[in-house]
Each structure stands twice: as structure tokens, then as C-alpha cells.
N, C-alpha and C positions, 0 to 999 in steps of 0.2 A: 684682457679686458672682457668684462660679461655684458651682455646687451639685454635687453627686457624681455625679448621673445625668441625663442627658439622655431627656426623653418627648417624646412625639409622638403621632398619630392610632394606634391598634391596625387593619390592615387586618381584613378579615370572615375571612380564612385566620386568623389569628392570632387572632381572636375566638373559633373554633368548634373551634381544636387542643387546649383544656383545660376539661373537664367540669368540674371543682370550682376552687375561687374560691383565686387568687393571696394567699399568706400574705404580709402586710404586714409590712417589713423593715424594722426601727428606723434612725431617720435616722442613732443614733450607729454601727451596723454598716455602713451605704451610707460613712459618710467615713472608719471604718476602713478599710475595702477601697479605696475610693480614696486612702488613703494609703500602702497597702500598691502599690495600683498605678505612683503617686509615687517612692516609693523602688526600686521596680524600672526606671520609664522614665527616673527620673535617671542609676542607678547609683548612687545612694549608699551609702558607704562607713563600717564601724561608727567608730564617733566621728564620724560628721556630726552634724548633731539637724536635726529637722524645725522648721520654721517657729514661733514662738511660740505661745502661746493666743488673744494679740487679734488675730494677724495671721489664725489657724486661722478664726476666729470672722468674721474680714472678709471671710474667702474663701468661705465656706460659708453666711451668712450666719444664723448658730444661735446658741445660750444657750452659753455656758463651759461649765453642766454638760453638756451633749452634748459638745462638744469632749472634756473630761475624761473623760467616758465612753468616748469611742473611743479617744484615748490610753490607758487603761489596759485593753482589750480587747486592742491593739499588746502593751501590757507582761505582759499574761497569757501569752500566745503566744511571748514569748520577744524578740519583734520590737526592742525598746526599751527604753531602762531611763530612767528618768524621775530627772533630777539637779534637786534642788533650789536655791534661791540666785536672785538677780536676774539672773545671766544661764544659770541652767537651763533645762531643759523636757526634751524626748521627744528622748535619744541612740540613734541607732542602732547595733543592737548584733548580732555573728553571732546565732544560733541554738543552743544547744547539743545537744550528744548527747542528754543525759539528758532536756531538755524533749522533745527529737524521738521517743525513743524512749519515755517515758510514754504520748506521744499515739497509738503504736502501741499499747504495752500494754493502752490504753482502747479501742481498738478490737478487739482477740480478746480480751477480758472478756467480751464476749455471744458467742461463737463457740466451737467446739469446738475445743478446740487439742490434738495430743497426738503422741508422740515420731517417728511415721513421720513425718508429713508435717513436721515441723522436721528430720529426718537427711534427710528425701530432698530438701533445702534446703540442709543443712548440709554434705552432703558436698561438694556442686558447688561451694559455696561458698569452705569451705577450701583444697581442692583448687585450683582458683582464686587463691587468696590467695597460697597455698604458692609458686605457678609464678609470680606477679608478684614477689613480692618477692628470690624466688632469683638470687644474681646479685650483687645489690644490696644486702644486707645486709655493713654495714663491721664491721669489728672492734668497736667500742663495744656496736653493736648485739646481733653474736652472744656479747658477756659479757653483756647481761642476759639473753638467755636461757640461761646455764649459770648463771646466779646463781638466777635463776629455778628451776632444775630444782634446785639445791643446797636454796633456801629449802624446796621441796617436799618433800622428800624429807627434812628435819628437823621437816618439820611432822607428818606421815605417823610418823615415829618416838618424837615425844612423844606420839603418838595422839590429835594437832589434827586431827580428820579434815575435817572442814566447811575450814577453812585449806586443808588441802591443798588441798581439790577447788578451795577460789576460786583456788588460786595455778595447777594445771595451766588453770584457765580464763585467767588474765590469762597465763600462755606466749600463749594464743593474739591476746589484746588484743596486745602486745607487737608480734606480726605484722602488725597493723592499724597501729600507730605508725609500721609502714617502710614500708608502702603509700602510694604518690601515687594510686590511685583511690580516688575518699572517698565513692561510693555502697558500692564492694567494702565497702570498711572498715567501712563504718554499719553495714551488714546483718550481719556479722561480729561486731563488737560489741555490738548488739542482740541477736542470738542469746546469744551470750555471757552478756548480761547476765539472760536467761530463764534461762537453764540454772544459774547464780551464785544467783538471787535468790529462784527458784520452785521452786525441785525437790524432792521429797521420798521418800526411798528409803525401803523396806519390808523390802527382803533382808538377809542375813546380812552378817556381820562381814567372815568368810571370803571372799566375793564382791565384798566393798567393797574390801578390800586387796588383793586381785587385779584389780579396774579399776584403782585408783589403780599399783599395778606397771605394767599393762598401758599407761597413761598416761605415765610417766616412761620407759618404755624408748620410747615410739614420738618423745617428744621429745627422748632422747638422739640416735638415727637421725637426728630430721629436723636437727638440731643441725651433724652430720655431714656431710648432706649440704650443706644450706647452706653451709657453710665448706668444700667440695669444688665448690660453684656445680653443682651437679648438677641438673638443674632436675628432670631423667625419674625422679631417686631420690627427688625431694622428691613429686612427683606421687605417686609410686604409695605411698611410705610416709602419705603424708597419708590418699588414699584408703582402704589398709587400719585406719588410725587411725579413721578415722571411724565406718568400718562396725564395728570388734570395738567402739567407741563406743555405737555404738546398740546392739550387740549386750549390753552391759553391761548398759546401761540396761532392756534389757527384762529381764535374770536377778534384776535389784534390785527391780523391779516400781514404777519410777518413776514419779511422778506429777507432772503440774502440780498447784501450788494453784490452788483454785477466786480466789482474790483477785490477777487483777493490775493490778486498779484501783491500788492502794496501793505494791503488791510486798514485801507481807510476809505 
């Protein structure tokens, strides 16, 4: 029977490099991570499943409930989805956005998060996005973004305002869908999905419909240029997109909510 960790003698260097006492690591976390090691050195592919319970349990040589525990630590995580029936158990399964991106959210929950430092992220980013996908973007693609800029802009005019603003955001998700880099996209999306979920404006009417203008004409432009394959007009429209962006955002006196543990 193999166990998750291999020990040995501590030399006196390794003895004397930590003042306070090593936090004991639950066995079902040591065969979670070694399963997660598993599925990385096999290469296993989502729809494999991991080894059964009694096969788990003969290899590691533990109780079911530790097995069952570390499997469902896998299935917290996103790692697995656990299929029931006599020949179920722990499927492997991608990851998704939304889990990957929560476990960000939980992490600037204790942190000060606010509009500079996400524009001065967000621009390079876009910008970025805009010059990868230029080019590349087929006909299918650029009717959803004009369908997208129509949807907007009848949202805007029944005085859907919140609508609107999700729809000029998913313009930009949209651009993420024609991306093959899929860190670009993540980070892209996540942003997105802050700016969608958490925001909260203070400023006038008047200001508000004048970002949301200012938002539909720069994705007419970049519309344009896209379907011109223009990459240098996609760049620099993107850019100033971004910054009259933030610049909105400070006239509105935008805020994070304080919760985005939950994201509402």
C-alpha cells in the first residue's frame, strides 16, 4: 500500500530553519493533493474518473470516510464531479470560469480593491484582447457584436439602465469568446464580471447616459474597425475606450461593494 507522502530523517539544517511547530495536515488533504498530483502526471482528461473508493482506500491504506473526504474537497474545487450508480465515483471535470473566478473574488474580499488599480489592469488588458482578436474575428462573430450594440442601445432607451451596462460589458465577454489565449480571456472576463456584479454608482442621471453613449459609440468604432482588420485602429480606439472608462467611473463616484465574497 502507497501513502501520499514520503518521510525520512529531518537533517539538523532542516531542524533549526523553523521556530514554531509544523501545522499537522489532515490525511484527507495529503491524498487530495496527491490526487490532484495524479491527475496532473497522468494527464487525465475531463470524463476519466479517478480509481474507485476500495481500490482509493487500498492504495492509501485509510477508512472510506477519508477517501470520501478528499473526494469531495476535489469536488469543492471544481476538480470532479462525483457520478452516482455502481459503476460511478470521482469524474474528472475542467474547471470553470465562475468557480475560478469566485476563488479570486475571495481573495480581494480582505484587500483594498478600487477603480485605479483595476483600469490600470484593465487597459493593457483590453487593449491586448482588441490586437489578438483583430483579424480574426469571422462574420458570425462581428453580428454578435452589432446585435449586441442594438440589444444595448434598446435597453438604454426603455431606461433598462443596469441591462444596458451588463450588455456593454458582455460586448466585451464576447471578445473573450474569439480569443485562443485563455489566461488573456480569464483575466478579461473576471474583470468583467467585477465591474457586471459589484459596482455601484452615486452620480447623476445625466452622467450615466452619457458613459452609456460614450460606451456604444467607442464599440461602434471598434466594430469598424474589426471588420476593416485594422488592428492599429482597434488599439488605439480600445485604449481611449478604456481611459474615458475609468474616467466615467470616477465622475459617477463608483464603488466596489464591500461583499465579494458572495457577489451581491
Amino acid at each position: 500500500m502507497a501513502g501520499p507522502i514520503a518521510t525520512g530523517p529531518m537533517s539538523a539544517e532542516e531542524a533549526g530553519a523553523s521556530a514554531s511547530p509544523l501545522r499537522r495536515i489532515k490525511l484527507s488533504d495529503q491524498i487530495a493533493e496527491d490526487l490532484c498530483r495524479r491527475i496532473a502526471r497522468e494527464r487525465m482528461e475531463p470524463g476519466q474518473r479517478l480509481p474507485n473508493e476500495q481500490k482509493l482506500m487500498q492504495h492509501y491504506g485509510c477508512a472510506k470516510g477519508t477517501i470520501r473526504e478528499a473526494l469531495k474537497a476535489l469536488e469543492v474545487q471544481g476538480l470532479v464531479a462525483m457520478r452516482p450508480g455502481p459503476n460511478g465515483g470521482a469524474e474528472i471535470r475542467p474547471v470553470s470560469i465562475d468557480a475560478a473566478a469566485q476563488q479570486l473574488r475571495r481573495f480581494l474580499h480582505f484587500r483594498r480593491l478600487d477603480f485605479a488599480q483595476v483600469y490600470a489592469v484593465r487597459r493593457e488588458l483590453e487593449v491586448a484582447l482588441g490586437l489578438d482578436v483583430a483579424g480574426r474575428l469571422d462574420a458570425e462573430a462581428l453580428q454578435r457584436l452589432e446585435e449586441n450594440i442594438l440589444a444595448c442601445e434598446a435597453a438604454f432607451a426603455a431606461g433598462e439602465h443596469a441591462r444596458g451596462r451588463s450588455l456593454e460589458l458582455t460586448f466585451h465577454d464576447l471578445l473573450c469568446d474569439a480569443s485562443d489565449n485563455a489566461l488573456l480571456a480569464f483575466m478579461c472576463r473576471f474583470i468583467n464580471s467585477l465591474l457586471r456584479d459589484l459596482v455601484e454608482f452615486q452620480g447623476s442621471a445625466t452622467e450615466y447616459a452619457a458613459f452609456g453613449a460614450h460606451n456604444l459609440e467607442s464599440h461602434r468604432q471598434l466594430v469598424s474597425a474589426f471588420r476593416a482588420k485594422d488592428a492599429e485602429a482597434v488599439g488605439r480606439i480600445m485604449q481611449e475606450h478604456m481611459c474615458c472608462a475609468e474616467h466615467y467611473m470616477r465622475r459617477l463616484d463608483a464603488s466596489f461593494r464591500r461583499d465579494l465574497l458572495s457577489g451581491r
